[in-house]
N, C-alpha and C positions, 0 to 999 in steps of 0.2 A: 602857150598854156601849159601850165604844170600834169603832168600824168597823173590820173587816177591812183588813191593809195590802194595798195594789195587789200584785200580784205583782213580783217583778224581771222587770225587760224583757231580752227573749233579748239576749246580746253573742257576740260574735266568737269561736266556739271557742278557748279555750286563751290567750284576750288578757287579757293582765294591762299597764293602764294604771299606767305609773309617774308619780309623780306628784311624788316625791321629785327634789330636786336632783342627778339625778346619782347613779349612774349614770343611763341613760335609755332611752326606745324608740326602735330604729333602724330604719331602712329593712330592706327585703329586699334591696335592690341590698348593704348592708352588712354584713348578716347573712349572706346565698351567700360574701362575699367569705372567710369564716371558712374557707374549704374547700378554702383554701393547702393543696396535698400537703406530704408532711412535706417537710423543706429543714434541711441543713446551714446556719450563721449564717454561715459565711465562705463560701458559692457563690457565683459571678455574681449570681444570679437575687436571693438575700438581700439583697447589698450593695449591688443598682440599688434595691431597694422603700425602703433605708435614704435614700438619696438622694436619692429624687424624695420623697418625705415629710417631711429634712429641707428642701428647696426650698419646699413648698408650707404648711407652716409656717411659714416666713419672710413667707411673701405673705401668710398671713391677718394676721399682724401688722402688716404694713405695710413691711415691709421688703425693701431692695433689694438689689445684689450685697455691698453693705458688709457686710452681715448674716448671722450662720449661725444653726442651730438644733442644737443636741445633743440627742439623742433619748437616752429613760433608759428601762427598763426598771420599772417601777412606778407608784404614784398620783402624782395632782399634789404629796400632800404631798413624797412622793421629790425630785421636782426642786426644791420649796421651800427643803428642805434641802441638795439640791447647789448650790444659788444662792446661798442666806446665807451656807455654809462656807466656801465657796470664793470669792468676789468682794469680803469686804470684808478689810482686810490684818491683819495684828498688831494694830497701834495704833488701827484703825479703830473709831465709833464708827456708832454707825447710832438716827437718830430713826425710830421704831415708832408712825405714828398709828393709833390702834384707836377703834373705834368698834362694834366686837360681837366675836363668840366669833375670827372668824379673825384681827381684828389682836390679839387675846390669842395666838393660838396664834404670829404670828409673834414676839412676844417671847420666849415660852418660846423656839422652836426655836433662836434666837440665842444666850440664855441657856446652853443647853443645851453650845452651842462655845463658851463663856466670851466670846462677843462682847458689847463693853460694849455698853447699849442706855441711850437716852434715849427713855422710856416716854409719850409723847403719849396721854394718855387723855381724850376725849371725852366718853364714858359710850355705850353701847347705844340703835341708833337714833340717835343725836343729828345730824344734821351736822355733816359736816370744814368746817371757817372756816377757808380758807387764807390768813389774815391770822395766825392762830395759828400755822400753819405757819413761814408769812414771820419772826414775833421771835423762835421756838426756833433757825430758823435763823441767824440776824443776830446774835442776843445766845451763840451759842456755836460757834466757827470749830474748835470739837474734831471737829464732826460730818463724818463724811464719808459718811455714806449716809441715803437717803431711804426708806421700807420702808413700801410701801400696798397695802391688799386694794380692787382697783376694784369688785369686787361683793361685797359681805360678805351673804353668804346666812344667817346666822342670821337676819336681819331686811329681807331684800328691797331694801338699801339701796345704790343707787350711787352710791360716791363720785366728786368732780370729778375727775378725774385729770389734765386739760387743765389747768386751774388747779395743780396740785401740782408738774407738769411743770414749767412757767414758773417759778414761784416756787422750785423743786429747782434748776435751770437759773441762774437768776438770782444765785443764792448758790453757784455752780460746785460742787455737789454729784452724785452719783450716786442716781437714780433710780430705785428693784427695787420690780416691782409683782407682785403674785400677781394673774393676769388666769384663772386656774383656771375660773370661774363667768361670764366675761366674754364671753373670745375666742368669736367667729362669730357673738355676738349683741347686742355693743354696739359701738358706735364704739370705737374703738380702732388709733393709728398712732405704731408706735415713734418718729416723726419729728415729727411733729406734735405729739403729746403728751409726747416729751423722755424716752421710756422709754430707758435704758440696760438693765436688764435684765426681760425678760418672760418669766413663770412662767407654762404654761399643760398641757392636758391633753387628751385623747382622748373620754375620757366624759362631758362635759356638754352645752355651746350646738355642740360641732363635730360630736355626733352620731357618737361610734365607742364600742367597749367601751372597758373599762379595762384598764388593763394596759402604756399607756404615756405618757408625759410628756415635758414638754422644758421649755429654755431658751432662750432667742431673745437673743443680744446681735451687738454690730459685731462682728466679726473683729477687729477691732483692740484692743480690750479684752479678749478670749478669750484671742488669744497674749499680753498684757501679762497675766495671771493667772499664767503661770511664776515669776512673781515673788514670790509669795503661796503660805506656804508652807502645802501640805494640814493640811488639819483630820481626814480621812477617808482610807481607802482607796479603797472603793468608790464615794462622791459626788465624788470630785478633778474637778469641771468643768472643768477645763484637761486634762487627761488625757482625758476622754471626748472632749471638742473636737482634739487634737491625734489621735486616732487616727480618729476619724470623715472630720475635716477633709483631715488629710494622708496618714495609710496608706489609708485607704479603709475602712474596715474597723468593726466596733463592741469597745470596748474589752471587755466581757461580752457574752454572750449576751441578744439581744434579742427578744421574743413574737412571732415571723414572721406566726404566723396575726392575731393583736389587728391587727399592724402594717399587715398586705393588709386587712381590715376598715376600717384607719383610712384609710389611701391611698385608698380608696372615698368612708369618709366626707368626707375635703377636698376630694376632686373635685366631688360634691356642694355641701358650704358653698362652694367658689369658684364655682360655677355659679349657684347664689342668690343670692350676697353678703350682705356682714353690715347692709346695709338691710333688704333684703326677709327676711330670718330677723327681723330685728329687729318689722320690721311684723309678720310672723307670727307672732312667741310673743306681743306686744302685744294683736294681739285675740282672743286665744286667753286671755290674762290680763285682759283687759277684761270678757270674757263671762265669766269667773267672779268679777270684784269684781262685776260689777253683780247677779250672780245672788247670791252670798252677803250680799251688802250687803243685799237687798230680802228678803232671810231675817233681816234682824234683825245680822247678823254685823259686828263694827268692824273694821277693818283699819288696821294698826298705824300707818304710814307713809300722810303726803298725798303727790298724784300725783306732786308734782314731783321727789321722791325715789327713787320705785322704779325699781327694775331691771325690765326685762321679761318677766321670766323666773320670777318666783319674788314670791312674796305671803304675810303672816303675815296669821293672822286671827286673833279673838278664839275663843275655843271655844263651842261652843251651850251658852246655859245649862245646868248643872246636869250635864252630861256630863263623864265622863272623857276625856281626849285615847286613852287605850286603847279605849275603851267606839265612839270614833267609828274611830278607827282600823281595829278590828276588824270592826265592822259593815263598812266601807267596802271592808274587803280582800276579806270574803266578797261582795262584788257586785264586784270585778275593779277595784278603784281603790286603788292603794298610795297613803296620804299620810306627812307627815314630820310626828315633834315638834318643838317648840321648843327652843334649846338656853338660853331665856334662864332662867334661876334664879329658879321663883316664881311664872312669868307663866302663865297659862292662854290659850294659842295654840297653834296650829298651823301648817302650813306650806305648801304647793300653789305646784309648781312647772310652767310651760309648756315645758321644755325638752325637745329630742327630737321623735320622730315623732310628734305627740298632734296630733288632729283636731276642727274643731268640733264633729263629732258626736260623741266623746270628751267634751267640754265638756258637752255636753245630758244625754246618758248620767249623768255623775257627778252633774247636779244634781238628774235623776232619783234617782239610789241614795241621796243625802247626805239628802233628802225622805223617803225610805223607814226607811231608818238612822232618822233625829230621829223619825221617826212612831212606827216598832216602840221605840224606847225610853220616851217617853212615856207609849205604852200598857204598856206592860212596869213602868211607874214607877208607875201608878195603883193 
């Protein structure tokens, strides 16, 4: 007869660790922030929180007075799409390197606005070879945009971006990076890294809810977008930037409360910096490769690849990605599936408020889980 499972160990009234890429667990200093009185979007009070947030957006990115940020009301997909519609022209084409599900989704989204695309396909997991990059570019002067996801979260994998930069650069190209999964937890410097335009968001490595998004480019390419005619109504990036920038004001109606929440949250990430977040979600993801790995578990990606934030694993024998799921949720630990077609994996993300003891706790449950199913299997 199989032994009784250990009980679950008492956790934190009402805490549910996310574990999941995003959204994430936020501070309390972030979460009070939610409790903005209600507020007209064109008051004083609204139109100062729009401003010092696009300001301090601008700095997580690395960017200086040359720089603005256009704040968008929705997910980071939202600003994905006001940034491909609106920044590449008529005639433009744009190379699409993909290497998991999001550099797929950024072709669809192009597709979508009849922008031609030159499809750079890697395969999932694989690494970017920007030598690759380097001959699509050289051998076709049609190209005029460069289109990279630096954290592609289906599979833990960060791309070079410093490298794509230079080589984007090098072939006087335009550089759009979707940094959604990135921004406040990996290096990243619109300047250094040659970014022209930065897609990023509220609810992941910067630690706010969801509910709003942005664009990060020069000001000088913002106002050169009048030129380029809309794709959209409501994503027109030259519009949101012309009313933000120069009436003062937000073109729609923007999440006041999400937005006091977020303005917390980046006061926060610029008080850490994107080192020590970096070190932080790192050995917070270290402790659970080493803990899952010494349970038997593969992980998908070797070190030199992953992002810090975010880990695929193999699935424990013989279980369903459900069957662990659910076990795991009922002990206060959300995880993610896989989105690759086929594969039996999982996903365990460190992004957000998550604490070492967070980390013991789950390897705790994830022990309990595999044990009650085994017996349950006999």
């Amino acid at each position: 007869m199989s032994p009784s499972p250990a009980p679950p160990e008492p956790r934190p009234q009402d805490r549910v660790v996310l574990m999941n890429p995003g959204p994430v667990n936020v501070s309390e200093e972030v979460r009070a922030a939610l409790t903005l009185p209600d507020l007209c979007h064109r008051e004083p009070e609204a139109l100062a929180l729009m401003q010092r947030i696009r300001r301090k957006t601008t700095r997580v990115c690395g960017g200086d007075d040359r720089y603005a940020a256009v704040l968008l009301a929705g997910s980071g997909t939202t600003a994905l799409e006001a940034a491909f519609s609106s920044v590449v022209p008529a005639d433009g084409r744009v190379l699409v390197i993909d290497n998991g599900h999001y550099g797929e989704r950024l072709a669809r989204i192009l597709s979508v606005h009849g922008i031609a695309v030159e499809h750079l396909t890697f395969g999932w997991g694989t690494p970017v070879d920007p030598a690759v990059v380097e001959r699509s570019l050289a051998g076709d002067p049609s190209l005029t945009h460069v289109a990279l996801v630096h954290h592609e979260t289906s599979t833990g994998m960060l791309n070079p971006l410093r490298e794509i930069g230079a080589v984007t650069a090098r072939h006087g190209r335009s550089l759009a990076v979707d940094a959604i999964s990135s921004l406040g937890a990996e290096e990243f410097d619109l300047v250094a890294d040659g970014v022209d335009w930065c897609v990023g968001t509220a609810n992941k490595c910067l630690e706010g809810f969801p509910g709003v998004s942005f664009v990060v480019g020069a000001r000088e390419r913002l106002a050169a977008l009048e030129t380029v005619p809309a794709r959209t109504f409501s994503l027109d990036l030259h519009r949101h930037f012309v009313a933000q920038e120069h009436d003062g004001v937000p073109l729609f109606t923007l999440p006041l409360q999400v937005m006091a929440a977020f303005d917390t949250a980046l006061d926060l990430a610029l008080r850490e910096g994107t080192q020590q977040r970096h070190a932080r979600y790192t050995a917070l993801a270290e402790r659970l490769r080493d803990g899952l790995a010494e349970r038997g578990l593969a992980l998908r990606l070797p070190p030199e690849h992953r992002a810090s934030s975010l880990t695929a694993f193999a699935l424990p024998d013989g279980m369903t990605y459900e069957e662990l799921h659910d076990g795991l949720k009922a002990e206060g630990f959300v995880v993610y599936s896989t989105q690759a077609r086929g594969e039996r994996e999982f996903r365990l993300s460190t992004m957000g408020h998550i604490t070492g003891e967070d980390i013991t706790r789950f390897l705790s449950a994830y022990d309990r889980v595999v044990t009650q199913y085994a017996g349950a299997a006999l």
